[in-house]
C-alpha positions, 0 to 999 in steps of 0.5 A: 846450046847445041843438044845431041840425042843419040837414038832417034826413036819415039822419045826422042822425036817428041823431045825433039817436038817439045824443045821446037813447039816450046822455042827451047831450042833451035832446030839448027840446034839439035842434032841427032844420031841413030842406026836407023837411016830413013828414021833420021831423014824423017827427022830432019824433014820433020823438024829441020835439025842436023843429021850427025856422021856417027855417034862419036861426031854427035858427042864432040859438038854436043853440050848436052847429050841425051841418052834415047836408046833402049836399056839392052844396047846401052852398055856397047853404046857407052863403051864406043862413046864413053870415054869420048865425051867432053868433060864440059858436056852434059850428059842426059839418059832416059834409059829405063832401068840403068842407074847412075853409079852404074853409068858414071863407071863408064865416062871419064872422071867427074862427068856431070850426069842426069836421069830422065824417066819421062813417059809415053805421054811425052810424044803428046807433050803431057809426060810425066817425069822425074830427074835424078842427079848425078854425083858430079851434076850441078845445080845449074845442070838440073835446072837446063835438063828441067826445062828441056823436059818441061817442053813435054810435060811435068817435071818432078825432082828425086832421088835417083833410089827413088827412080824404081818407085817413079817407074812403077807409078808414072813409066808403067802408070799409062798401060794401067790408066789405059787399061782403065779406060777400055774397061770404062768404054767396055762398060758403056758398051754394055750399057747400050752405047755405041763404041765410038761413043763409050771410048770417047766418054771414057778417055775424056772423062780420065782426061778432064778428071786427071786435069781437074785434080792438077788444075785445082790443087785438091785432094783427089779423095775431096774431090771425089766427095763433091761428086758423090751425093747420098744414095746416089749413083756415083756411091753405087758405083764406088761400092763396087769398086771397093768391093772389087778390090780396084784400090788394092789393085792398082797399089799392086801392079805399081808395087810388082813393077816397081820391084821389077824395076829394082830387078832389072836395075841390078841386072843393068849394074852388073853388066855394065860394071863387068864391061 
C-alpha cells in the first residue's frame, strides 16, 4: 500500500515516524508532497521515503492519500487535485474544522473518505484521535486508516457530527492540560522548590495520572477517592479547587471551543461548497 501525505508539516512527519517506528509501513512506501523544498529533504534524510514532483503525481501512485495541510488552504488544494484522485484511492484529512459533505462535494463521485482529528501528541507517538467515515468509506476502509493512526496514539471511532465535540476535548484539550501543569510547576515555585524541579513533578505527575486512569480502566472519580484519606491534604487541596471553580471551568473552555469548532466548521462548508 503506497500512502501519500500532502503536506509535509509537524503532523505529517510524526504519521511518518509512527507508521515507520510501528513497521506499518515502508519507508519505500511513503510519499510526500509539500510547497516547502528543504522541509521535504529533511524528510527524506530523516525517514528515507520518496519525495513527489508535484501534488498531482502523489495523488496518481497513492492508495492512500492523507490530507496534512491546514484548513485555510484546502479549498485551492482540492480544487488542483480533487478531480485527479482515483476512485480506487482512499482519501484521508486531518484538516481541522472541514467536514465530510463539505469535502466529498470536491472529488468525484463515490470517492471513499475519511476524517482524522489527531492531536499534537502524535509527534510523541501518544495522540489522541478520532475518525469519521465518509458517505462512500467502507469498513474495511476504516479499519486500514485506524491502524495508520494507532501508530501515534489511541484511536476512537464517531460521528463525523460528533467531530466539533472531539475538537474541543481532545484537538484543544493539550493547550489546557498544559496550562495545568505550568500552573502546577507555578505552585511549586512558590512552595520553595526550584523550577526545574517543580515543572518535572508536575508534568510527571499528569503524565503518570493520565497513564493510571487508561491503564486501570477506573473511574477517575474512584481513583481519586483512593488518594484522598480523611483530613487529609489531598481533600484540602481538592476543596480549593472546587471552591475555585476548576470543574466548571474546564467544562467551559471545552464547550467555547467546541461551538467555536462548529463556527469555523460552517465557514469551511460554505467556502468550499461556493468554489
Amino acid at each position: 500500500m503506497i500512502i501519500g501525505f500532502v503536506g509535509a508539516g509537524n503532523m505529517a512527519t510524526a504519521l511518518i515516524q509512527g507508521l515507520l517506528a510501528a513497521k506499518v509501513a515502508l519507508a519505500s512506501n511513503i510519499l510526500a508532497a509539500d510547497i516547502d523544498d528543504a522541509r521535504l529533504s529533511r524528510l527524506r534524510n530523516a525517514y528515507g521515503i520518496t519525495i513527489a514532483e508535484d501534488n498531482l503525481a502523489l495523488v496518481k501512485r497513492a492508495d492512500v492519500v492523507i490530507l496534512a495541510v491546514k484548513p485555510q488552504v484546502l479549498d485551492s488544494l482540492l480544487s488542483e487535485i480533487g478531480p485527479h484522485v482515483p476512485a480506487e484511492s482512499l482519501v484521508v484529512s486531518i484538516a481541522a474544522g472541514v467536514p465530510l459533505a463539505a469535502l466529498e462535494s470536491r472529488f468525484l463521485p463515490g470517492a471513499r473518505l475519511v476524517r482524522a482529528m489527531p492531536n499534537t501528541a502524535a509527534t510523541v507517538l501518544t495522540s489522541a484521535t478520532a475518525l469519521a467515515a465518509g458517505t462512500h468509506a467502507t469498513q474495511a476502509d476504516l479499519d486500514a486508516v485506524k491502524v495508520l493512526f494507532e501508530a501515534v496514539g489511541k484511536v476512537v471511532l464517531v460521528n463525523d457530527a460528533d467531530l466539533d465535540a472531539v475538537t474541543g476535548l481532545s484537538g484543544s484539550g493539550p493547550a489546557y492540560v498544559l496550562v495545568m501543569i505550568e500552573a502546577l510547576a507555578d505552585a511549586g515555585v512558590r512552595a520553595g522548590l526550584q523550577r526545574p524541579t517543580a515543572l518535572l513533578l508536575a508534568a510527571q505527575t499528569v503524565y503518570g495520572t493520565a497513564k493510571l486512569v487508561l491503564e486501570t480502566g477506573e473511574h477517575p472519580a474512584r481513583l481519586k477517592d483512593l488518594v484522598t484519606s480523611p483530613g487529609g491534604t489531598t481533600l484540602a487541596g481538592l476543596y480549593a479547587l472546587e471552591a475555585g471553580g476548576l470543574r466548571k471551568a474546564v467544562m467551559d473552555a471545552v464547550d467555547a471551543a467546541t461551538k467555536r469548532s462548529a463556527e469555523l466548521a460552517k465557514v469551511a462548508s460554505t467556502r468550499l461548497h461556493r468554489s
